[in-house]
N, C-alpha and C positions, 0 to 999 in steps of 0.2 A: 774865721768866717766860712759859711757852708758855702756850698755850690748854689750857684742858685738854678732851678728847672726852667728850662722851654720846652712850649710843645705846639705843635704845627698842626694844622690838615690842609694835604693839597690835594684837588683835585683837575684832571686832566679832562678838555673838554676839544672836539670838534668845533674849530676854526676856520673858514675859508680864507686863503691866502691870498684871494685876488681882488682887485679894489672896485664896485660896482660903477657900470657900466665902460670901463677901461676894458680893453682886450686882452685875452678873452671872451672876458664876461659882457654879455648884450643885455643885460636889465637896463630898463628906463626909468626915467621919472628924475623928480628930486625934494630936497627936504624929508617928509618924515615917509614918503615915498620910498627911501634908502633903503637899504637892509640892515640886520646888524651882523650881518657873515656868519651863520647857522642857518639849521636845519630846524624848522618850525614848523607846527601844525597852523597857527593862527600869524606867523611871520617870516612866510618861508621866502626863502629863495628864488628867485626871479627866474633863474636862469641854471637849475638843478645839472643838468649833464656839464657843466663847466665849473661845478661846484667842486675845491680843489683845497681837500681836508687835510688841514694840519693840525695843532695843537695846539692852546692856549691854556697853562697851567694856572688857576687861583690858588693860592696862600691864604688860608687865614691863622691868626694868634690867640693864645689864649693869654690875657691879658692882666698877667699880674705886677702892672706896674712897672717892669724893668725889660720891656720888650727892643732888643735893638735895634735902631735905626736903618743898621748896613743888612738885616734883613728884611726886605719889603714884604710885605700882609696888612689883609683888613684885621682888624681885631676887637674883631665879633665871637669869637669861642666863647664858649661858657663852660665847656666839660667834656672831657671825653673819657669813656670806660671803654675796657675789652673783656672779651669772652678768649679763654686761652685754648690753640688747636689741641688735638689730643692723638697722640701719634699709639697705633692698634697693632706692632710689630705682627706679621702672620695672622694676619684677621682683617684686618680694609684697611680701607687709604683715610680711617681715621675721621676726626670730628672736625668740623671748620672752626677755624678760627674769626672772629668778628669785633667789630668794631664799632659805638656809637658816639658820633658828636653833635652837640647842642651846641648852636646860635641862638642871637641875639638877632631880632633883624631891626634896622633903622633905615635911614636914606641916604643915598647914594648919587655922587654924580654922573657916575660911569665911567669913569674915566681908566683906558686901558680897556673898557670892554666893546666900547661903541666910537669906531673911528671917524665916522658923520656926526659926532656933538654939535660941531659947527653950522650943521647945516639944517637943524631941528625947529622946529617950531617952537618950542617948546624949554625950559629949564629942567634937565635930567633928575637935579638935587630938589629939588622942589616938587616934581611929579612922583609917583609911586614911592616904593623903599626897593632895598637888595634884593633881597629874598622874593618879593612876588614881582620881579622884572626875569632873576635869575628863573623861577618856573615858566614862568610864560616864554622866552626864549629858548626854553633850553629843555623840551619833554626827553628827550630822546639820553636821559642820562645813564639808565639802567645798565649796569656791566661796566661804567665807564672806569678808569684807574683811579684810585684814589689812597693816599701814603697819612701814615700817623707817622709823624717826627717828633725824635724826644732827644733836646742835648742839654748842652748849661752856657749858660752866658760867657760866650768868649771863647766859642764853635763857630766855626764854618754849618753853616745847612749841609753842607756835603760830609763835614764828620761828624752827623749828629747818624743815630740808629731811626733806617726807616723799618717799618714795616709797610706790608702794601696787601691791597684789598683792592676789590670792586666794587662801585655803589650799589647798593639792592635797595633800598626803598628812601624815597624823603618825605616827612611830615611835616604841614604846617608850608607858610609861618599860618597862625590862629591869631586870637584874639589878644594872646598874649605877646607876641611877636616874637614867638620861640618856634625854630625852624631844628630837627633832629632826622644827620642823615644817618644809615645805618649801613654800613660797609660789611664784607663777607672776605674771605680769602680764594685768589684766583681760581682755587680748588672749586668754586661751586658750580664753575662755568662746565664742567664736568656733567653737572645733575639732568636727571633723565626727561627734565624736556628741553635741552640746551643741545645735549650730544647722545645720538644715537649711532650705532654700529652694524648692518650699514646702512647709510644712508635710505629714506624711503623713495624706490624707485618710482619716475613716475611715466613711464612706456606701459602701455596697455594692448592686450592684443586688436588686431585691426578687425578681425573675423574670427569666427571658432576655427579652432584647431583640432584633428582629430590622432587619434593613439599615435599612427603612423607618421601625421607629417612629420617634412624635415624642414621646411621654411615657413619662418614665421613672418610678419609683417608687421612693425607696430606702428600707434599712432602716440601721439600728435605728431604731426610730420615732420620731420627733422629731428626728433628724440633719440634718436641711434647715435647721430654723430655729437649730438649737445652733451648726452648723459651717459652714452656706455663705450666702452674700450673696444680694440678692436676684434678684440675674443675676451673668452670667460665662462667662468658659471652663472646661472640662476634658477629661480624658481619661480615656477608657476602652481600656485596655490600650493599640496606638499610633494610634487615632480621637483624634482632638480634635473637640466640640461647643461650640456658644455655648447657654447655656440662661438659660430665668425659668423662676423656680418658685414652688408655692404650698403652702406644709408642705414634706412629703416629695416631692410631685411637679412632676419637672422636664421643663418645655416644651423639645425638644431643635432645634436646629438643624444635621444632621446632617454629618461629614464635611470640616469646615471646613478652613481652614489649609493647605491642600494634601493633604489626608490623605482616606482612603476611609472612606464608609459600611458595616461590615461587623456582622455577627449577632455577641452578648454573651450572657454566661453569666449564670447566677444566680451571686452574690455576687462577681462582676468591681466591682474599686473603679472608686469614680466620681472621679475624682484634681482636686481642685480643679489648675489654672496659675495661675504668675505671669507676669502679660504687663508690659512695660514699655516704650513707645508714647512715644519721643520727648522721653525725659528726659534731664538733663547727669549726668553721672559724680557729682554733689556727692550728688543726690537722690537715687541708687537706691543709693549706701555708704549715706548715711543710712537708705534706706526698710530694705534689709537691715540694718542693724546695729541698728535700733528696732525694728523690727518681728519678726523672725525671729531675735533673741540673747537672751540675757538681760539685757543692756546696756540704757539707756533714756536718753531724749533729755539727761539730763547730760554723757552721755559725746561727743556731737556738738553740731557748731555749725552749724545747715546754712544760715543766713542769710551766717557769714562765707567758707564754702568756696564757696556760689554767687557768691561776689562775684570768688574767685579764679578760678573757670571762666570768668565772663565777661570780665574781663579778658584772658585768656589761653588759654583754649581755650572756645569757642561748641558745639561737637559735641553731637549729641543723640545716644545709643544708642537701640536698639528690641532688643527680644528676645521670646520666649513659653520660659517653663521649665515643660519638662511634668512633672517628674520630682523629686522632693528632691535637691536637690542641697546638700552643704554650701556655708555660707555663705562660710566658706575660701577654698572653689576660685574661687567668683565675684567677691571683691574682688580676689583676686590676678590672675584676666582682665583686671578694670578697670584695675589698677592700672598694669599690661603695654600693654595697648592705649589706655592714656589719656594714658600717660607721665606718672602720680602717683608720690607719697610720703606714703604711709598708715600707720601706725604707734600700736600704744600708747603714750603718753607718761605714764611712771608717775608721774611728777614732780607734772604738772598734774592727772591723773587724766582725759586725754581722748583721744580719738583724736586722735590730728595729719595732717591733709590741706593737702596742696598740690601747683600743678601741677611740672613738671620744667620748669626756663628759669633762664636766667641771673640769678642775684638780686643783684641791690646789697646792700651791706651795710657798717653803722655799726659793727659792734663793733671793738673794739679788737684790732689784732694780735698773735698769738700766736708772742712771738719766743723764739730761743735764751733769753733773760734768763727768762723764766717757762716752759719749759722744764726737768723734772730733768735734771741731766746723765748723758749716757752712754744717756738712754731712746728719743730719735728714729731712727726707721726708714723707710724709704718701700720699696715692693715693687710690684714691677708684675703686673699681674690679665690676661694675656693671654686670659683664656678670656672677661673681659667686652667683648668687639670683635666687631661686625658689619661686615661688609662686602655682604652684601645683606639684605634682608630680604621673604620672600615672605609676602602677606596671602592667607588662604583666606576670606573670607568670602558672605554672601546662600546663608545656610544651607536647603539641600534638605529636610532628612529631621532634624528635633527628637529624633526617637525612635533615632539611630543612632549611630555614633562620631562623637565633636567633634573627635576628629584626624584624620580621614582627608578628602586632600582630593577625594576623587571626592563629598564629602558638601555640595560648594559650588557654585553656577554661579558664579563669580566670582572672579576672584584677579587679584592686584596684584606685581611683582618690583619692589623699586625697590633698585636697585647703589647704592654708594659711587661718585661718578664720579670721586676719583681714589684710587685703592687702591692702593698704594704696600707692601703686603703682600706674604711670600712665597705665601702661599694666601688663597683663598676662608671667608671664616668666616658661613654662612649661619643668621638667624634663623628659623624658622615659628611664621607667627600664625594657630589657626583663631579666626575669631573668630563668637561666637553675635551678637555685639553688633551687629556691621554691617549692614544691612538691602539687598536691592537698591533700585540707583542709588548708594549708599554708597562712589562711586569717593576723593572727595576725601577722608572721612575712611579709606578703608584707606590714602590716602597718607598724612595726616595722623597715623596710627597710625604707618606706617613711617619716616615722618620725624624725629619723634621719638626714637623709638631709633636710628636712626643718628646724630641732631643731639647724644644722650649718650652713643654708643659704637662712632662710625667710628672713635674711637682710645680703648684703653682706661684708662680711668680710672686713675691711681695709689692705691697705698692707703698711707697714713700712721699708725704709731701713735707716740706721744707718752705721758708722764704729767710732770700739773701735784701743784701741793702740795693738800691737802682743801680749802682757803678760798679756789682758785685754778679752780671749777668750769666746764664749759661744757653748753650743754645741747644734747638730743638732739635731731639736726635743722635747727640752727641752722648757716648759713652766715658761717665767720669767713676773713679775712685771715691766711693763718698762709708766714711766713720762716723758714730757717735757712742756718747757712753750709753744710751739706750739700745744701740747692735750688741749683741754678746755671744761668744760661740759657747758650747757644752762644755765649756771650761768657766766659763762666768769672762772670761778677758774680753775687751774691746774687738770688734771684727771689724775690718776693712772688706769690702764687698765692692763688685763694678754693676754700676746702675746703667740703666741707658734713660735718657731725657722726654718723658711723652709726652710734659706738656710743661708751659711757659706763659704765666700772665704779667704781665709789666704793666707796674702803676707809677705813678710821680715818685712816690717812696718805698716802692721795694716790686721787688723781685718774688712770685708763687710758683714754684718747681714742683713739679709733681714728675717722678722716678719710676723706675718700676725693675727689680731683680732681674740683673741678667745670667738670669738661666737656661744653661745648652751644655745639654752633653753630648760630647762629640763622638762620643765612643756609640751613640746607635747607629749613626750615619757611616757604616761600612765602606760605602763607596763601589760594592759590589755592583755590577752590570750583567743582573739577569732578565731575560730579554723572553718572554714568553709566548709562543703560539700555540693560542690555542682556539685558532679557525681554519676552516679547510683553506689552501691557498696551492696557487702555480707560483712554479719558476721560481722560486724564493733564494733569493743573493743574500749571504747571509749579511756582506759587509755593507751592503745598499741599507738594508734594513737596522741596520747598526746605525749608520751618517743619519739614518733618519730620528734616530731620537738622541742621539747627543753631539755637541760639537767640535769634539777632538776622541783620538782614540786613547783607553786608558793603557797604558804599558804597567801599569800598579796595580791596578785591583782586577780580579778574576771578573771574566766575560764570560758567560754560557748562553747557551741558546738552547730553552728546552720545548720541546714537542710534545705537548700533555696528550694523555692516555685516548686514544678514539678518531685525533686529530688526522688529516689525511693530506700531506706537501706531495704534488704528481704536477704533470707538464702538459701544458697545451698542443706540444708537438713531440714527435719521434726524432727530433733533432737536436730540441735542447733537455737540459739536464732540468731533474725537480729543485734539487737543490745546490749550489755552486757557492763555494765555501768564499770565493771572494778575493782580492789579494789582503795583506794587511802586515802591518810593518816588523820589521826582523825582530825577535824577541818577544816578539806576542802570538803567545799561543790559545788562544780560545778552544773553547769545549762545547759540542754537540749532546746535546743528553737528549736519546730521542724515547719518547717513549708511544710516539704512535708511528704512521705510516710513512715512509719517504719511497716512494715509487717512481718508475719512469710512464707514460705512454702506453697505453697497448698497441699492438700493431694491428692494423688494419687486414682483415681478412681479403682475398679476391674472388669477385662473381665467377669470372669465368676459369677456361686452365691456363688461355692463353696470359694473363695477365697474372703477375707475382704480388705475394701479399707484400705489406709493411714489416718490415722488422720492427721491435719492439722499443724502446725511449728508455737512455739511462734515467739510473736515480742520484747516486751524488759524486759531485764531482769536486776533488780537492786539491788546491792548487798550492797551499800552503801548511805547515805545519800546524795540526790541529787536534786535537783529542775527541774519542768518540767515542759515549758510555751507550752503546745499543739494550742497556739490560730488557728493558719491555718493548722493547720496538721491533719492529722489520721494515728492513731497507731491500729493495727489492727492483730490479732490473724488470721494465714493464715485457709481457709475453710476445712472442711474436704470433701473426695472423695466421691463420689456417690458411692453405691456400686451396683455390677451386679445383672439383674434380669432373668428369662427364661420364654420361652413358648413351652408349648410342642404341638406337632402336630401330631395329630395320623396318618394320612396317606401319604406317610407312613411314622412309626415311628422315631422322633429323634426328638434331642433338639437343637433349637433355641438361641444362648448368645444374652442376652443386654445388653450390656457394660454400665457402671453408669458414670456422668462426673466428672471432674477435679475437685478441689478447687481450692476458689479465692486466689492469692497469689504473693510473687514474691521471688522464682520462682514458676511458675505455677503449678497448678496441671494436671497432666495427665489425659485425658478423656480414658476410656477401649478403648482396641480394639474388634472389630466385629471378627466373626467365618466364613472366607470363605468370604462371597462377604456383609456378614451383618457389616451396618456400625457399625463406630468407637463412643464412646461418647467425647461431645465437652470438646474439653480444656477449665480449666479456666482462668480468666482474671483476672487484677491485684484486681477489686471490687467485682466481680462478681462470680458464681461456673458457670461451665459449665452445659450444659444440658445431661443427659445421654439420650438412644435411646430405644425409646418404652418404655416397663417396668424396663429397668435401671434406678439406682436412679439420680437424680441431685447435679452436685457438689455444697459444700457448700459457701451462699459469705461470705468475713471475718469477721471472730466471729464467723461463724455459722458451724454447721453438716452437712455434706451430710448428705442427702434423701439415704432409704435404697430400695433396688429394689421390684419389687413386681414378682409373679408367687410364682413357686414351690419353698421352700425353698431357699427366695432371704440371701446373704453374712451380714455383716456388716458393714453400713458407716464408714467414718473414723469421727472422733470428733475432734470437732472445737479448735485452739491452741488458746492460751490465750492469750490475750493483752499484760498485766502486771505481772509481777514474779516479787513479793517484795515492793508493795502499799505503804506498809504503811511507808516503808522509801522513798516517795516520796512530798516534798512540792509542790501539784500544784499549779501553778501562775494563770495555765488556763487549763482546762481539754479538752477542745475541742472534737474532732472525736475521740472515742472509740469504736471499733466494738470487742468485745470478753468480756472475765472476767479479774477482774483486784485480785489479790489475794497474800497476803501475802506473 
């Protein structure tokens, strides 16, 4: 004798726990006066702020004659079908999965739903039916939980298989007294008018704002302390500010981020950002899906998903979002640029995260024998194949298209290197997420996708018997004699599961070739600058895009051709190699500028110029290919010189000039109408005026001024601090001393 099927729909609904007019609750009245403990448009609640929501779960049955007793349900089902989710490995969080069941509606006493029966005017079972008491009571269903249960007679409800969904629409009942709810998987609560990133601020300014201010005021009153932190960024229109405040007024720091200072209107929003500073892809799914959905930390696991990132991909993303954006769009960026598999899993009721890589796996093979016959297909996906893929990212302009790539200083082509195609099948990545220097992960980005689809993946569908289930996501061993390799024998291949529909009698799997080759994904860490920048720590810059240091794969840090790393001061170094752990030796390949400082020239004689600002300093064993580059100790200042003039008497300044540098060195200024000494330039020192001295170029001294009692030059910074822990590959352009 078979098994025989059951199958359930329950759904979860808001309950108030307290009993009308008992304390807490002060509603009055009596009989149909009563409530029925919900939230109603045309039945509501007496006494709303003491309204005190719990849960009250309905069961219904689908009633085919052998429904058991020891599980209680109305049994009103008529039917339920599903839509199966569909898991997009490295491409979105996939298709929802969905749900529809059809009642029957008839009459009802109420009983278990209306705890005042007794007290009604009225006969429950006699008045109205289920269904049009159940909408009148109960608008507020939209999103509510809602489970399809399937097991066999002589199950517990607890070992039968849930799935779980949210309600999204009900029909009816009509004239034919057919009521059809239609359920969605958690995953929709996601969609772009449910959840946005970040939130829409709602602080406006109090008064116009002009280039300059520094404090803002906003309104509605009290909106500082209800809705924003007590520092942060935002944006007013396309300005972005960092601010602290105190109430409603906010201390601004103007113009940040790359962005201009410019004049604000009255009631221009003050738009809180989401910035995100060097976090793994586990954190910011999580931060967005807890923080910004209605979803909450049950539905994530972020201690097991950082386990899997560290294991298998270290990458830190950085972003600033000035803008709501749905949450949507940004896991499915993540998902694209990280090479995840993100997905509802209705089964477990959680998000499912993991990276894309070749997985081992123990399950048992799925052969012809378990197998219905006649249902095995396989089909080829030619449109999921790259053969290049170009990355835009170190995004220019927050406030403008994210596709367009004149919106990048930075982009990556990385081919297929051996394409065996009749054509070119090109992917485009813009990515917000990559930060400059971010060379290695836009490879890493692009590697990826070509390492799961320089050939495209097959797609397999199959159906098993109901008791024969697999689940979503999961990578199995699956044979048939329709697989064959170039020998004509049977092949055994590993699938991963994208999608699962489950009926009364069977089971519709639909597969898809896991293909990854691991050999594109070097795991190299090449780390590229190529924007002018100060002070550059190379091991700062490192922590910031991934989250452990590789001791395995080569780290370089290279300086594209033009590029220009110099110092804000004559004190610290342009570039400072960082500490980093015993056995790791990384490499320098410079091939633009690494400069100190110029030094400051002096007006007068009495006063000495600036010496000039080293350029790199190394504190650990490191390798340095200079071939196109110069590294260069910034010049020192000219210093002032005078000429005295007897008639009649007084003194004359000669300002001495700048050092070479970047940043530049100061040229003196003149006394009265006498000129200034020249700036210097990035190679060069400036000229001082008359008997001012000349600033120095790099490596070198200013020139000291002549007359009476000329200052003292400033002296040349050094190349190098820390030689001799350097392996040069190639010494190239050296303008300064290089010194232990």
């Amino acid at each position: 004798m078979g098994l025989k099927s059951l199958t359930y729909i329950e759904i979860d609904l808001n309950y108030c726990q307290e009993v009308f007019s008992v304390a807490p609750c002060t509603a009055t009245g009596s009989g149909d006066a009563k409530c029925f403990n919900v939230r109603s448009f045309n039945c509501d609640c007496q006494d709303t702020p003491n309204f005190n929501a719990g849960t009250k779960t309905l069961r219904f049955g689908l009633d085919n004659g052998f429904l058991p007793e020891s599980i209680s349900c109305v049994p009103s089902l008529l039917r339920v079908s599903t839509t199966d989710a569909v898991v997009n490995p490295g491409q979105n969080i996939g298709q929802r999965a969905g749900v529809t069941a059809t009642f029957k509606n008839h009459r009802f006493g109420d009983a278990g739903l209306d705890q005042y029966i007794v007290d009604r005017t009225y006969n429950p079972y006699d008045q109205g039916t289920y269904w049009g008491k159940f909408r009148a009571r109960n608008p507020y269903f939209r999103y509510r939980p809602m489970r399809l249960i399937r097991g066999y007679v002589g199950q517990a409800i607890t070992e039968m298989e849930t799935e779980h969904y949210v309600i999204d629409t009900i029909t009816g009942p009509g004239s034919q007294g057919i009521v059809t709810i239609k359920g969605v998987d958690f995953m929709r609560l996601l969609e772009k008018k449910t959840a946005q990133a970040p939130e829409l601020s709602k602080g406006y300014l109090s008064a116009n704002a002009t280039a300059g201010a520094t404090s803002i005021t906003l309104n509605p009153v009290g909106i500082g302390n209800s809705s924003y932190p007590a520092s942060g960024k935002a944006a007013i229109g396309e300005e972005i500010v960092s601010y602290t405040r105190s109430a409603d007024v906010f201390t601004c720091t103007r113009g940040i981020e790359g962005t201009t200072a410019v004049a604000h209107e009255t009631e221009d929003v003050f738009q809180k950002v989401l910035e995100y500073s060097a976090e793994t892809s586990a954190y910011i799914i999580d931060d967005l899906i807890v923080n910004y959905t209605p979803l909450d930390s049950s539905y994530t696991d972020l201690p097991e998903w950082e386990t899997k990132v560290s294991d298998y991909s270290d990458v830190l993303y950085t972003t600033l979002i000035v803008k709501p954006t749905p949450v949507v769009t940004l896991l499915n960026e993540l998902v694209e640029q990280a090479g995840l598999i993100v997905f509802g899993d209705n089964k477990n009721n959680e998000v499912f995260f993991d990276v894309i890589r070749n997985v081992a796996t123990t399950e048992a093979t799925v052969t012809d024998r378990r197998i219905i016959d006649g249902t095995f297909r396989q089909t080829d996906q030619p449109k999921l194949r790259y053969s290049q893929v170009w990355v835009f990212y170190n995004q220019k302009d927050r406030f403008k298209n994210l596709n367009d790539p004149g919106n990048y200083y930075s982009g990556l082509v990385d081919p297929v290197a051996d394409n065996q195609y009749e054509t070119e099948s090109i992917k485009n990545i813009y990515s917000r997420w990559v930060p400059g220097g971010g060379l290695s992960i836009a490879e890493d980005v692009a590697a990826r996708l070509l390492a799961r689809y320089e050939n495209p993946p097959r797609k397999f569908t199959f159906e098993l018997w109901a008791e024969d289930n697999l689940s979503l996501g999961a990578t199995i061993p699956l044979t048939s004699a329709s697989l064959e390799d170039c020998y004509g024998a049977q092949e055994e291949i590993n699938v991963s599961i994208v999608g699962v529909k489950t009926e009364d009698d069977g089971v519709k799997i639909t597969a898809e070739e896991q293909n990854f080759d691991s050999s594109i994904i070097t795991g190299d860490k090449n780390i590229l600058i190529d924007y002018d920048t100060n002070n550059l720590d190379l091991r700062a810059l490192y922590d910031s895009l991934y989250a452990s240091v590789d001791t395995v794969n080569p780290i370089t840090f290279k300086i594209k051709s033009g590029v220009v790393v110099g110092s804000t001061s004559n004190t610290t170094f342009a570039v400072v190699t960082g500490t980093w752990p015993g056995g790791t030796v990384p490499t320098l390949d410079n091939n633009g500028y690494i400069v100190g400082k110029g030094g400051d020239a002096s007006d007068i004689p009495t006063v000495d110029a600036d010496d000039g600002g080293d350029a790199l300093n190394v504190t650990v064993a490191f390798t340095v290919d200079n071939t196109g580059g110069v590294i260069g100790g910034g010049g020192g200042g000219g210093s002032g010189g005078n000429n005295s003039i007897p008639a009649p008497p007084y003194t004359q300044t000669q300002p001495g000039g700048g050092g070479a540098g970047r940043l530049i060195g100061q040229g003196g200024n003149g006394t009265g109408s006498d000129p200034d000494g020249d700036d210097g330039l990035l190679d060069t020192g400036g000229n001082g005026y008359d008997q001012g001295g000349d600033g120095g170029d790099l490596g070198a001294a200013g020139a000291a001024g002549t007359g009476a009692s000329p200052s003292t030059a400033g002296a040349a910074g050094v190349a190098v601090d820390g030689d001799t822990l350097v392996t040069w590959t190639a010494v190239g352009t050296i303008h300064g001393t290089r010194i232990n």
